[in-house]
C-alpha positions in Angstrom: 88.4 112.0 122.7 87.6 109.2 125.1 88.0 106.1 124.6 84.8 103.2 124.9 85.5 102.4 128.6 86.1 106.2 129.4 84.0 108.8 129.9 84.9 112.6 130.5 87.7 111.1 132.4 85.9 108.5 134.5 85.9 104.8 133.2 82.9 103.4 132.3 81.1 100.3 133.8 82.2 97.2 132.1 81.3 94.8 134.5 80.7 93.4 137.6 84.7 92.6 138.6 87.1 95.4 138.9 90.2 92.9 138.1 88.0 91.5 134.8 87.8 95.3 134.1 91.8 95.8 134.7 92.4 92.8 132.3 90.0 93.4 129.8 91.5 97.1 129.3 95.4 95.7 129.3 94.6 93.0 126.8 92.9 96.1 125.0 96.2 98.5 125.0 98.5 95.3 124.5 96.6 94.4 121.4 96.9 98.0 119.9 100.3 98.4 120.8 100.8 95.2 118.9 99.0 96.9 115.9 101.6 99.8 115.9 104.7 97.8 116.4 104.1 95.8 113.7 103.3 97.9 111.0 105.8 100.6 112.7 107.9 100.0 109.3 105.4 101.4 106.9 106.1 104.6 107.0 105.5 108.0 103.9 108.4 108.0 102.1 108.9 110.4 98.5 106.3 112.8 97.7 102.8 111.6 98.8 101.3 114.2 96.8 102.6 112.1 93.8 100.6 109.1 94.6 97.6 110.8 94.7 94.9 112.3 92.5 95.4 115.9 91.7 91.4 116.3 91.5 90.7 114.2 94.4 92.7 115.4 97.0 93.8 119.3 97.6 97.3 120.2 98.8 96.2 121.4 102.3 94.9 117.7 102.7 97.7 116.2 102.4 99.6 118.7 104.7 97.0 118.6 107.3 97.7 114.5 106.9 101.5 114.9 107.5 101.0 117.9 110.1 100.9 115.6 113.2 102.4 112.8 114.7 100.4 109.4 114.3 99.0 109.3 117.1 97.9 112.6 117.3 95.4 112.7 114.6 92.1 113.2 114.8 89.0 111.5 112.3 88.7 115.0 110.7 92.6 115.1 109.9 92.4 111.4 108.6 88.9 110.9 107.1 89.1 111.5 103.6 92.6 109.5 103.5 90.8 106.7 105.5 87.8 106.8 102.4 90.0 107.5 99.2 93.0 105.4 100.4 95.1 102.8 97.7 92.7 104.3 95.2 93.2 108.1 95.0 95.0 109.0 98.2 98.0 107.0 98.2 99.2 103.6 98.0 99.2 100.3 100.2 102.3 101.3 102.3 100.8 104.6 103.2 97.4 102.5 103.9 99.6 100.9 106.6 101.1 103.6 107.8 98.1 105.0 108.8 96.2 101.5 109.5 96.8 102.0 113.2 95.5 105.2 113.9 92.5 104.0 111.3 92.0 101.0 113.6 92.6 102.7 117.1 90.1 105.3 116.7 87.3 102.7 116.3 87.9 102.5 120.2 86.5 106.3 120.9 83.1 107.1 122.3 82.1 109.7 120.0 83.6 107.9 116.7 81.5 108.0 113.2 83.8 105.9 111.3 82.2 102.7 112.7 79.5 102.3 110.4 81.5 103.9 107.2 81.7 101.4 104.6 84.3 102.8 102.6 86.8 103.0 105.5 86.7 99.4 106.2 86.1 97.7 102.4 89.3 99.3 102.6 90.8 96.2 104.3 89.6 94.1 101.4 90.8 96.6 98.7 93.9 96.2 100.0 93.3 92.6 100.0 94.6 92.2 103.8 94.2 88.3 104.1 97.3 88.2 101.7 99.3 90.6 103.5 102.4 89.0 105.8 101.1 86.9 108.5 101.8 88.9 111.6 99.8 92.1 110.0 96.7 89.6 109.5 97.1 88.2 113.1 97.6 91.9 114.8 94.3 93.1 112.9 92.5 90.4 114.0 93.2 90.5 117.6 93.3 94.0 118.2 89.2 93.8 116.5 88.7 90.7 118.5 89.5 92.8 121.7 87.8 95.7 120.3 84.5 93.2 120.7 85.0 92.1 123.6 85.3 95.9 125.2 81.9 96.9 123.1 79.9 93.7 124.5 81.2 94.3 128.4 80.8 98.3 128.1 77.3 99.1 130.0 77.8 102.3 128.2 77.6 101.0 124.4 74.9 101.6 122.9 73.0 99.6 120.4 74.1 101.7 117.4 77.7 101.0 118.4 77.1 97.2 119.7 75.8 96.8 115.8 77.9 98.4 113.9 81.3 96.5 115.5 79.5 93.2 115.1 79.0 94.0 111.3 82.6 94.4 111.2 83.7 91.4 113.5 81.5 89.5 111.5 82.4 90.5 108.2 86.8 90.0 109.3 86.9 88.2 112.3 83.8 85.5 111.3 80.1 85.6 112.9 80.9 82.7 115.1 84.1 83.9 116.9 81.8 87.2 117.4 79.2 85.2 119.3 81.8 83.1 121.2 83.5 86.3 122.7 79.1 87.6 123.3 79.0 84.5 125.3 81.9 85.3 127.6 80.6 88.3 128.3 79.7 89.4 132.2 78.0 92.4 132.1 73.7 92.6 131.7 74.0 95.4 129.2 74.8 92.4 126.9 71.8 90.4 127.5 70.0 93.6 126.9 70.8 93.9 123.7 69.9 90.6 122.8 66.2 91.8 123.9 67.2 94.8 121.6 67.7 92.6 118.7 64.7 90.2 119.2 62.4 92.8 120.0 63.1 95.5 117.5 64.9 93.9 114.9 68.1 93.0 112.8 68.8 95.4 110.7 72.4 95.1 110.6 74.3 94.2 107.2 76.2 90.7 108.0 75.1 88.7 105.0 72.6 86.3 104.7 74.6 83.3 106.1 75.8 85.4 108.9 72.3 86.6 109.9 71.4 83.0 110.0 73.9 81.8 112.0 73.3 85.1 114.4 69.5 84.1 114.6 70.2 80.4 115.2 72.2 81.7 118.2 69.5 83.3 119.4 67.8 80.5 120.0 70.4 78.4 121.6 70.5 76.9 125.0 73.4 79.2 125.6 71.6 82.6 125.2 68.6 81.3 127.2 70.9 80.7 129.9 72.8 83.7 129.6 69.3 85.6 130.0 68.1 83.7 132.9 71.2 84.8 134.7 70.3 88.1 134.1 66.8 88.1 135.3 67.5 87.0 138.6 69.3 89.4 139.3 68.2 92.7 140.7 67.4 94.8 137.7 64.9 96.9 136.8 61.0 96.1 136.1 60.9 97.5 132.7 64.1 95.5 131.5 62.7 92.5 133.3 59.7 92.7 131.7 60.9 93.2 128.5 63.8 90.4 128.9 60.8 88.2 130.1 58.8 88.7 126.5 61.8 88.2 124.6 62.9 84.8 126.8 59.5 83.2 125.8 59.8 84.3 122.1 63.1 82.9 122.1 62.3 79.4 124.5 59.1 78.5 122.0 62.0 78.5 119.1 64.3 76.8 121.2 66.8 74.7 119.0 69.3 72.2 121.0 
């Protein structure tokens, strides 16, 4: 699998600056290799298939789980332990064993455990906020940097651009979300504001949080963010489109 900036081997445009690119990417890999160092002491210990369900999970799961090194697995190899974790597959120690992995493979092109709600009310099961304090702080810059990949990648696409913002928003906070959108430098990021004005939010972030996101939409700083954008040379269907949704957003303008 590839990961969000790479694609069949070739890395993907994140922006304008190839040293921005160089940095983004080792802030990315420093961030995850923060993520396994520190929960590097959680580790299987005893018999897992006594901590979990005899109906719930099958023998050959748990082999297939213990088959490979950590690195090495795959969604299919950890998906039902990601789903069924603390509360029929294990306990909270093995939940950290595997958090990495989990976490990392958010970063993959091709993933379908970004929108999975069972994987990630996981974190909240497990009630991660009380954890020790350098698991919290490793979690939450390692999705921070996640973000800030997803909003630079010209590649993401809207489905993935949501999904991450749900959860950003729903552990990191809405408004360190739109603070890292605002740094971003790439035009694929202004278009999908025009996305999200002209089709819709349909995203799940709670009412406060959709509030706070729509207020931001109408800010000073996203007009300016699109003006940048438009005089640039793009195309004439995006400019058209980025036009519309700059004079929905201007005639709701709120300082």
């Amino acid at each position: 699998m590839d990961a969000l900036w790479q694609v069949t081997g070739k890395r993907m445009h994140l922006g304008e600056n190839v040293k921005e690119i160089e940095i983004m990417e080792n802030d990315f890999n420093s961030k995850l290799e923060n993520l396994y160092k520190v929960f590097k002491p959680y580790y299987i210990s005893g018999n897992l298939r006594e901590r979990s369900c005899e109906c719930c999970v099958t023998n050959e799961e748990i082999k297939l789980l213990l088959s490979k090194q950590l690195k090495d697995l795959s969604e299919d190899d950890i998906g039902h332990f990601m789903r069924s974790a603390i509360t029929t597959f294990g306990e909270i120690s093995d939940y950290k064993h595997f958090l990495p992995r989990i976490l990392e493979l958010l970063s993959f092109q091709n993933s379908t455990i970004i929108d999975d709600f069972l994987t990630f009310e996981k974190l909240n099961y497990g009630e991660w906020e009380t954890w020790n304090e350098d698991e919290i702080v490793v979690v939450k810059e390692y999705l921070e940097s996640l973000w800030y990949i997803v909003i630079n990648n010209e590649k993401s696409t809207y489905y993935q651009i949501e999904n991450v913002l749900e959860i950003i928003a729903k552990y990191i906070g809405m408004k360190k979300a739109l603070k890292i959108w605002e740094g971003s430098t790439a035009d694929k990021s202004v278009e999908y504001i025009v996305d999200f004005v002209l089709n819709g939010l349909s995203m799940d972030v709670g009412k406060k949080n959709k509030q706070y996101f729509l207020k931001w939409l109408h800010s000073k700083k996203v007009l300016s963010m699109m003006e940048n954008v438009y005089f640039k040379d793009i195309d004439f269907d995006f400019s058209k489109r980025l036009s519309i949704t700059y004079t929905i957003l201007e005639r709701d303008y709120e300082e």
